[in-house]
C-alpha positions, -999 to +999 in steps of 0.1 A: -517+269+287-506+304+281-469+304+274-465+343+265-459+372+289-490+396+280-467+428+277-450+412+247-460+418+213-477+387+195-455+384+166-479+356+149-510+379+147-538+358+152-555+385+186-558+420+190-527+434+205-511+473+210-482+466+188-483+437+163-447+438+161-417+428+181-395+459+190-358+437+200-336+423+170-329+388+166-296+382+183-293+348+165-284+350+127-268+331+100-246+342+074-224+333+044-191+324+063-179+293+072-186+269+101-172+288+131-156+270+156-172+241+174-177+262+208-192+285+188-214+268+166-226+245+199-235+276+218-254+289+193-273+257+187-279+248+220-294+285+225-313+273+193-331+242+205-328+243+248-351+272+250-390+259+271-418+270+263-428+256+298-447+274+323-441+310+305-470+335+309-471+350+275-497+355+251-503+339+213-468+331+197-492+339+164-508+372+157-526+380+130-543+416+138-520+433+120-523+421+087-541+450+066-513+468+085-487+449+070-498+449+035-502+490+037-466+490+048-459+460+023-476+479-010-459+518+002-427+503+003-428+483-029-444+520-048-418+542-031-390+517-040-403+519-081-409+557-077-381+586-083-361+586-056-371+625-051-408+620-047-420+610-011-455+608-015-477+617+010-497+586+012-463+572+034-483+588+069-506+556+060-476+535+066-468+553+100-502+546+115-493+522+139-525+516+155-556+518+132-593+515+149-606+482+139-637+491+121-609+505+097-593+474+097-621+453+095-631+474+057-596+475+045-592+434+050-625+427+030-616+450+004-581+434+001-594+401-001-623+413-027-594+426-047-571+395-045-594+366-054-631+365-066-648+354-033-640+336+002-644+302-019-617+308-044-595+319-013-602+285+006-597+268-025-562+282-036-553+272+001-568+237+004-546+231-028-515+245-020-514+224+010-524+192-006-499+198-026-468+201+003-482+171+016-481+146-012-442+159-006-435+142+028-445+103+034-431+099+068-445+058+065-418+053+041-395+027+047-360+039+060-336+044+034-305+050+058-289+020+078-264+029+107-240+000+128-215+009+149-183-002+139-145-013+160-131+021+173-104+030+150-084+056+167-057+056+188-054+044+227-057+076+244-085+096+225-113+071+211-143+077+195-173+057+184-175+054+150-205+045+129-210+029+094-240+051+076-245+037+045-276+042+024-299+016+008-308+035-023-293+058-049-286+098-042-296+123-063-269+142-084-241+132-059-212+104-065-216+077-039-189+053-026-190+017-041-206+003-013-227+036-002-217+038+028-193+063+049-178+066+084-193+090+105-187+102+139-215+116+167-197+151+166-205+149+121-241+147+133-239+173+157-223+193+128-250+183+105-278+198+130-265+229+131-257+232+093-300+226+091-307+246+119-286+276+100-300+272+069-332+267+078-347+279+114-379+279+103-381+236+096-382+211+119-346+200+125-351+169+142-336+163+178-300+146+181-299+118+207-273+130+243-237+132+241-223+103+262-201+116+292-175+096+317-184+064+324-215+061+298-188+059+270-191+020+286-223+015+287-239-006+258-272+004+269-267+042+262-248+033+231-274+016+216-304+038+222-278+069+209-272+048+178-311+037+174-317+080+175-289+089+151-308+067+128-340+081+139-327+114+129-314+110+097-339+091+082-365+122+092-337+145+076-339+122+045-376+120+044-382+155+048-388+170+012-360+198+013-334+185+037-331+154+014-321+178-015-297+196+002-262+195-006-245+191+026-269+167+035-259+145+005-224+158+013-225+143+050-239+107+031-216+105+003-182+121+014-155+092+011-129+112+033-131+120+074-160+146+077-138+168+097-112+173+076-133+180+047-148+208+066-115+224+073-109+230+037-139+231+023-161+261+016-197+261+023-227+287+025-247+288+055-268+314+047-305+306+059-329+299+027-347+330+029-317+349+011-325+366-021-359+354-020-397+373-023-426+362-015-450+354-039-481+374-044-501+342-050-494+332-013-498+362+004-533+365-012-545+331-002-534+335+035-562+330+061-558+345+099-573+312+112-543+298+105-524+316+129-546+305+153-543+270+147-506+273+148-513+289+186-534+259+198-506+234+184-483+260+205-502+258+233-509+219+237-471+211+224-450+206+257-485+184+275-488+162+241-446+154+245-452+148+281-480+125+275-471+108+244-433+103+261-456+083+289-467+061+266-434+057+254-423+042+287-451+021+292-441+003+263-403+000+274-415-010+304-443-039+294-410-050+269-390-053+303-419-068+317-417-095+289-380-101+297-388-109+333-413-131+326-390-152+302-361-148+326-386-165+355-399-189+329-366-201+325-358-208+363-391-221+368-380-245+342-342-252+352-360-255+388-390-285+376-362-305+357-342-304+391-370-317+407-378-346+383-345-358+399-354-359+432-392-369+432-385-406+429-365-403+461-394-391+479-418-414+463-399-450+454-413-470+425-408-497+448-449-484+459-455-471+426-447-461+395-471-431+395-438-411+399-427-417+365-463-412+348-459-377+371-421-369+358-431-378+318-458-349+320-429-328+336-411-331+308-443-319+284-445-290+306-407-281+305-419-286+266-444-261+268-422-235+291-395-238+264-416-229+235-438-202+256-398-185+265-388-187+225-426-170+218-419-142+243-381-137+234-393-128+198-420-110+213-396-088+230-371-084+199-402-075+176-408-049+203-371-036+201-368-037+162-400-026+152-428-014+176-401+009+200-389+028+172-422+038+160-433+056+191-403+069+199-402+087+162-430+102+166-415+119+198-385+127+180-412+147+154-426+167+185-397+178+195-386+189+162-421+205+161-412+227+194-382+231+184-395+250+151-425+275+173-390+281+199-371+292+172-392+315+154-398+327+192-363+341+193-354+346+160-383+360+138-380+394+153-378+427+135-378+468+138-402+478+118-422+496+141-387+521+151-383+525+116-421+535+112-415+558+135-385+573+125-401+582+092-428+597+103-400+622+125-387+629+092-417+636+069-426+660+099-394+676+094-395+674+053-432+692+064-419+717+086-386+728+066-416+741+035-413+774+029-381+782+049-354+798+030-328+793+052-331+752+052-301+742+034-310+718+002-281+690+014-302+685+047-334+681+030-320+660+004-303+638+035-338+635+050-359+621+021-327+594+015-330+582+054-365+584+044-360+559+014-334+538+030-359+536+060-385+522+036-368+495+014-349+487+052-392+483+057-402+462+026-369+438+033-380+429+070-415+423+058-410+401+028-387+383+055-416+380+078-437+367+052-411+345+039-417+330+075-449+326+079-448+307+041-422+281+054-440+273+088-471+269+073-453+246+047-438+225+080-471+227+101-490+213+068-464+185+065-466+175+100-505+168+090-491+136+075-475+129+113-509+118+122-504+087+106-473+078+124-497+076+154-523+048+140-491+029+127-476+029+165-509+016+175-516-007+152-482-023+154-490-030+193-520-042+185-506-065+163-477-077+183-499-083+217-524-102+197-502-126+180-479-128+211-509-135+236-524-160+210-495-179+203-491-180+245-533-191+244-526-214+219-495-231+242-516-235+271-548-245+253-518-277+238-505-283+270-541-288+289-551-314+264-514-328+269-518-330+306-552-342+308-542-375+318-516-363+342-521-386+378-544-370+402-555-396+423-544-434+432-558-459+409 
């Protein structure tokens, strides 16, 4: 499915393009203040996470034909920011070439990877171990270490809110947790806590909050339920996902004793995204493959059909749990309805002309037996379905989402100007160029020129250890969702466990009542 308009620039790099850079700003930031108000703060997350991918012609989100590009830009900027200040050197027209013929490209990329490691096999190597290393970091199969109930409404008559009891089941790194670990939270906290992760890090998959209620749902057990089985669905990703779980609002949000709001109206907190005051490392931008990219644009591309598909399943197992319930429900009138009828059977046949009757109405009875114990077999079924195999396919949903979520963001937000500013230092080295050997050019302009020059540079080597910075993290988040995998064969393996014992146990019922009914009357002695 292409999702990408082909006129727009493919800012992941992975196909040839005209400009391998996006020309708008991002118009979504974060920044060190605090929480602004809740309109605010909703708008900008709901412009955040409501943005579909679906039926979009555009071309590959990820584009990696610029990257011997990038690293001539990348290596200028770092030398002219080291040099004297007065020197522009006149290698900087290199960084100004926006479009380089491909043969050109093609010689420059081998000779940067010859340079960086000893052959193609080191390269794969530093890579394959990088990664194994981020995933030893998430084990999504863990058990859940957070446990939410909703508790009794506590506020007044006219304004009430649910309120739930979020308590965790083990110990908290370097905070102070209450006595009994756990804390009252409200859905609006969550809401808070989303954007906090969404702020500080854009670039992670922030998992999916369940709907608001609104009118006449704030009734309705059904939606309460499901919206307190995916608050604890979400924070038990947040707390399995190796840096949420260190992060101290996150502990903050588990371990503050006092009403969340209130503690955000006096306290101060950064929510600056993680990329601040941070470079890249050399190691990483060395070991970087361009197939990469272009696995990140076939997850891309397949991302919206696999949610639709896998959300399919979803239903079908709701729906065969329903179909559980109706067949209990009908077991049970089926056996209210042969006990009524043991009643009246004797009428119609007195024992006066035989006591077959009886014989017939003591094998009733075994078969209300049987319909009693097949009804307590399919209630558990149906409970083991609620408690344990639901919640594992509807996680995995939730990690889809969050997936999306992460290639929509970086959609809107990872955007830059570097190819203006490329251009507006190549206007002024062709002015620094034409002002030589003219008298008359005052030496304040020319000295204004070479710092625009300079401040267009480091302005340059900022946006591209940002992009960088980028690319590290969702490579980190697309390596960890590798382990996701898992979550599918333990969905799977769970209804295949369930449906066996619960259609065995059923086998195993009527196989007991044949034998028991064997000698049930058929015929007149």
């Amino acid at each position: 499915m292409n999702t990408y308009d082909e006129e727009e620039p493919d800012p992941w790099r992975s196909g040839p393009t005209t400009n391998a850079w996006s020309t708008t700003n991002p118009t979504i930031t974060s920044n060190n203040t605090d929480r602004p108000d809740d309109s605010t703060s909703t708008r900008i997350a709901s412009d955040l996470t409501k943005v579909s991918l679906i039926d979009r012609a555009r071309s590959d989100l990820f584009n990696s034909s610029a990257d011997v590009l990038e690293e001539s830009i990348w290596n200028e900027t770092l030398a002219t920011q080291s040099n004297d200040s007065t020197t522009i050197s006149a290698e900087a027209t290199t960084t100004n070439q926006t479009f380089i013929p491909e043969n050109i490209l093609n010689q420059d990329t081998n000779k940067h990877i010859g340079n960086s490691m000893e052959d193609t096999n080191n390269v794969e190597e530093a890579l394959n171990d990088w990664c194994d290393k981020i995933r030893k970091t998430y084990k999504p199969l863990d058990y859940d270490i957070i446990a939410i109930e909703e508790i009794p409404e506590r506020e007044g008559l006219l304004f009430k809110h649910a309120n739930y009891s979020v308590k965790h089941l083990v110990d908290l790194p370097h905070v102070d947790s209450p006595k009994d670990k756990s804390v009252i939270r409200r859905y609006s906290d969550f809401v808070w806590l989303q954007e906090i992760l969404l702020r500080r890090y854009p670039f992670r998959m922030v998992p999916e909050l369940p709907p608001k209620r609104i009118g006449s749902q704030n009734a309705d057990p059904v939606f309460l339920l499901k919206r307190k089985n995916g608050l604890r669905r979400f924070i038990n990703l947040v707390m399995k996902h190796p840096v949420f779980k260190n992060d101290d609002l996150v502990l903050t949000f588990l371990t503050a004793p006092t009403d969340l709001s209130s503690w955000r109206k006096q306290a101060t907190y950064d929510t600056s995204d993680e990329f601040t005051d941070r470079k890249i490392s050399v190691e990483f931008r060395k070991m970087w493959q361009k197939d990469i990219s272009q696995q990140w644009n076939k997850a891309t591309s397949s991302i919206d059909q696999s949610i639709e598909i896998w959300s399919r399943i979803c239903i079908l197992v709701e729906r065969h749990s329903k179909k559980l319930n109706q067949i209990a429900h009908e077991d049970s009138i089926f056996n209210s309805l042969i006990k009524d009828f043991t009643n009246f059977a004797p009428k119609l046949y007195p024992i006066q002309q035989s006591d077959t009757i009886l014989d017939i109405n003591n094998h009733f009875s075994i078969i209300s037996t049987h319909l009693e114990k097949k009804n307590e077999i399919t209630l558990q079924t149906i409970k083991d379905f609620s408690d344990q195999l639901i919640p594992k396919f509807k996680i995995y949903t939730d990690v889809l989402l969050s997936l999306r979520g992460l290639f929509e963001r970086y959609r809107i937000m990872a955007t830059n100007t570097i190819p203006q500013l490329q251009r507006h230092v190549q206007l002024n080295l062709e002015k620094l160029e034409s002002m030589k050997g003219k008298p008359e050019v005052s030496g304040t302009e020319y000295d204004k020129i070479k710092a625009s020059i300079k401040r267009d540079r480091k302005s340059i080597g900022e946006q591209l250890n940002r992009t960088w910075l980028i690319r590290e993290c969702i490579l980190q988040e697309f390596t960890i969702f590798q382990e996701t995998q898992f979550m599918i064969t333990r969905a799977f393996q769970e209804w295949m466990k369930l449906n066996s014992t619960y259609n065995g146990l059923i086998l195993n019922e009527w196989e007991k009542l044949g034998n028991q009914t064997i000698d049930m009357p058929s015929s007149r002695k």
